[in-house]
C-alpha positions as CSV (number, residue, x, y, z in Angstrom):
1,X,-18.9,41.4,1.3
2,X,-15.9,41.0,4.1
3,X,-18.3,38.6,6.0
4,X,-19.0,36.4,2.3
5,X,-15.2,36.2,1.5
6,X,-14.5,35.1,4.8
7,X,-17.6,32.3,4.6
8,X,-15.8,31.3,1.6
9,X,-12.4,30.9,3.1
10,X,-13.8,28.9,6.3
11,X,-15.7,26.5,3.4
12,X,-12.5,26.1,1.8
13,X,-10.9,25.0,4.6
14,X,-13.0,22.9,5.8
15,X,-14.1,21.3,2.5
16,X,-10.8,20.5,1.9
17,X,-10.1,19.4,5.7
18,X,-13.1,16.4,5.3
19,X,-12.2,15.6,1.7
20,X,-8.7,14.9,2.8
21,X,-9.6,13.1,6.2
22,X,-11.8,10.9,3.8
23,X,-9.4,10.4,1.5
24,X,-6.4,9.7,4.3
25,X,-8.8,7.1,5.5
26,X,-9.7,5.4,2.4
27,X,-6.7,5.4,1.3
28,X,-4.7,3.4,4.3
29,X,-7.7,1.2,4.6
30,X,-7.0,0.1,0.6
31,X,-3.1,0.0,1.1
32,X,-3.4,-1.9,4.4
33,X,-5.9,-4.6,3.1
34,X,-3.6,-4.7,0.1
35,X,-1.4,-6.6,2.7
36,X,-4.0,-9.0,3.6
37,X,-3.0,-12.4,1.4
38,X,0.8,-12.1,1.9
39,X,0.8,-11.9,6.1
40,X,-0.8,-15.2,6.1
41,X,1.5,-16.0,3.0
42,X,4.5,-15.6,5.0
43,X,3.1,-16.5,9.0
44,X,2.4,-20.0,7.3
45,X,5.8,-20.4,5.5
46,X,7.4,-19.4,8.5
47,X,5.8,-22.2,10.4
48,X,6.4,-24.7,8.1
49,X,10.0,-23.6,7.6
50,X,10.8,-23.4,11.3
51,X,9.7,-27.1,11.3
52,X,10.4,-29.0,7.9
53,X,11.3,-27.7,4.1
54,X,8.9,-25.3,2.6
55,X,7.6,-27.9,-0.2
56,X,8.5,-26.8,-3.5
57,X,5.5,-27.0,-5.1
58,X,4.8,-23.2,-3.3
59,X,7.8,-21.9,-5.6
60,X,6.8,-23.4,-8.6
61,X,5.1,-20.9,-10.9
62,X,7.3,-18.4,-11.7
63,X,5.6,-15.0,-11.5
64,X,7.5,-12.4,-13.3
65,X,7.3,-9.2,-10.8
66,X,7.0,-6.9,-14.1
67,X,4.1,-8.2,-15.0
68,X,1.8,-10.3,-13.0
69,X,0.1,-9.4,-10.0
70,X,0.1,-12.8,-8.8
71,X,1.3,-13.3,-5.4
72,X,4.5,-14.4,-4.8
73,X,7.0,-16.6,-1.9
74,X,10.7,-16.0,-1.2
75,X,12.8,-17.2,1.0
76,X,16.1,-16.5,2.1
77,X,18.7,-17.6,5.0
78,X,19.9,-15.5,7.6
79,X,22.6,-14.2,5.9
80,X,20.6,-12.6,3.5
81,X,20.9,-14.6,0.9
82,X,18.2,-16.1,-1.4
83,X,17.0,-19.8,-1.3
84,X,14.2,-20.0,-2.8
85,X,11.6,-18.1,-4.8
86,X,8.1,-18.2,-6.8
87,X,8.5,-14.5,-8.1
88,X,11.6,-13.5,-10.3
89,X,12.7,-9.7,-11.5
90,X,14.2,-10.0,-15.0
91,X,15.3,-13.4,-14.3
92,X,17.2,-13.2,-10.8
93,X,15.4,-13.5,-6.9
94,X,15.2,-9.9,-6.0
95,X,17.0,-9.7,-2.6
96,X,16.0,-6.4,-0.2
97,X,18.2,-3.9,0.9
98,X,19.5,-5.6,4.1
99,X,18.7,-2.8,6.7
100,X,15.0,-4.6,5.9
101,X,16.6,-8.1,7.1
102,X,18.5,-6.1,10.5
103,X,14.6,-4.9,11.4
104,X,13.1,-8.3,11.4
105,X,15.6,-10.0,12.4
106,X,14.7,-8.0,15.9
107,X,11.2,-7.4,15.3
108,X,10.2,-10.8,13.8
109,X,8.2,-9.2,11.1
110,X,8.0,-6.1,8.8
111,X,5.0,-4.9,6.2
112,X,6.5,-2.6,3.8
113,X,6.1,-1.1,0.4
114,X,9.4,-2.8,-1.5
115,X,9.8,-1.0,-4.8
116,X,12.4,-3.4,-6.1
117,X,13.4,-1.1,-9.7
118,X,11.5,1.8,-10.9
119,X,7.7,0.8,-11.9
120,X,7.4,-1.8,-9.8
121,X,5.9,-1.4,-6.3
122,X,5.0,-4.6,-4.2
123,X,3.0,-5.2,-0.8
124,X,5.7,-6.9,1.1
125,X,5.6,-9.1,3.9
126,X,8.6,-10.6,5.6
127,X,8.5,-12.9,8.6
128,X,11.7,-14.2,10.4
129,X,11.9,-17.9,11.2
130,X,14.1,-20.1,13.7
131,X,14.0,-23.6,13.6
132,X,16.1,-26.6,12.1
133,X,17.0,-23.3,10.0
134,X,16.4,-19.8,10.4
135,X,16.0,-17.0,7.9
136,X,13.3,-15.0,6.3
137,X,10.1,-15.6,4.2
138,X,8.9,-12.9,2.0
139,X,5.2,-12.7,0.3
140,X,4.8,-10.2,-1.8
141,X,2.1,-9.1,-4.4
142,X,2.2,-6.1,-6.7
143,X,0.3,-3.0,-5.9
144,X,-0.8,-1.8,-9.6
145,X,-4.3,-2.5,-9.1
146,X,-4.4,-1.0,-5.3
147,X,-2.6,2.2,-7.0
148,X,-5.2,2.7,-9.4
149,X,-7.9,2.5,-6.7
150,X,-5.9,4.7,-5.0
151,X,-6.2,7.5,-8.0
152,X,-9.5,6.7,-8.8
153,X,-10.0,7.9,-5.9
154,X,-8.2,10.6,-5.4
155,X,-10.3,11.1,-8.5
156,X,-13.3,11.0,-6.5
157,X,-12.5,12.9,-3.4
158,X,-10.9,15.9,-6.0
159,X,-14.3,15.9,-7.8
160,X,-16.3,15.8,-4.7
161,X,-14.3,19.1,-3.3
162,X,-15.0,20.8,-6.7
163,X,-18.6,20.6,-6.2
164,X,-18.6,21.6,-2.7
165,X,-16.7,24.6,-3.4
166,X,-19.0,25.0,-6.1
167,X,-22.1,24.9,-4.2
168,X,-20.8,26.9,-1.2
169,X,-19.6,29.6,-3.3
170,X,-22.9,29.8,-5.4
171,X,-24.4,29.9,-1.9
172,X,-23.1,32.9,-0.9
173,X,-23.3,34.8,-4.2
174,X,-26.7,33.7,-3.7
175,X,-26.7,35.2,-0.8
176,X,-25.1,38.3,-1.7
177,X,-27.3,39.1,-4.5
178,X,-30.7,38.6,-2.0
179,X,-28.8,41.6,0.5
180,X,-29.0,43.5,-2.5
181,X,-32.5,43.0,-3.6
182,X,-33.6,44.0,0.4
């Protein structure tokens, strides 16, 4: 019996070892992809910026961040400040928390997860420009629909380690009760 309980252990451990390697894996694959549409969002607008004016028909629908899952441009100079913007937070250009700003400015580019008021997470890519002007371009997109991949999975991988623990355990009870019969 000793032997069986420690089968069991081992299974747990190891069931929940792959189901959580899976779901690691999964799970950065979804988020990074999630990235996918605003790093060439931002690249371009950075090129165009360091050369001419970012044409204004990029900022013109207004996507309200609350809502809409629509992609969205902002820029801003190099003081931080906002210039222009396609995506608006109860009214206003949402503006980062400048240590974001400090880490581009030296690294030319950051991906981050910006959750700008509770609620509301969004895929964020910022990409610093130099040129006639300088400053930053931000593309961002919301992540509702990657977060509910994201639990549906979890979903998934949970149910998954249920049956496996199920079917290991009923294994060795299995396996207990043929000792017996011998």
């Amino acid at each position: 019996m000793r032997k069986s309980f420690f089968l069991f252990v081992i299974l747990i451990i190891f069931t929940t070892f792959v189901c959580g390697l899976v779901y690691i894996a999964v799970q950065q694959d979804i988020r990074q992809s999630a990235n996918d549409p605003q790093i060439q969002m931002a690249e371009d607008g950075a090129v165009e910026l360091s050369i001419n004016e970012m044409p204004q028909a990029l900022f013109a629908p207004k996507v309200n961040l609350i809502t809409s899952i629509s992609p969205f441009l902002i820029t801003y100079n190099d003081n931080d400040l906002p210039i222009q913007s396609s995506g608006l937070l109860n009214g206003k250009i949402p503006v980062p928390p400048s240590g974001v700003f400090d880490y581009v400015k030296k690294n030319q580019e950051d991906r981050i997860t910006w959750q700008p008021e509770n609620g509301i997470r969004i895929a964020t890519v910022i990409v610093h420009f130099k040129g006639q002007n300088s400053g930053f371009v931000l593309a961002g997109r919301s992540l509702r629909e990657v977060e509910k991949r994201e639990d549906s999975l979890m979903k998934q991988i949970s149910l998954a380690w249920i049956i496996m623990i199920a079917l290991g355990f009923g294994m060795i009870i299995y396996k207990e009760k043929l000792k017996r019969k011998i």
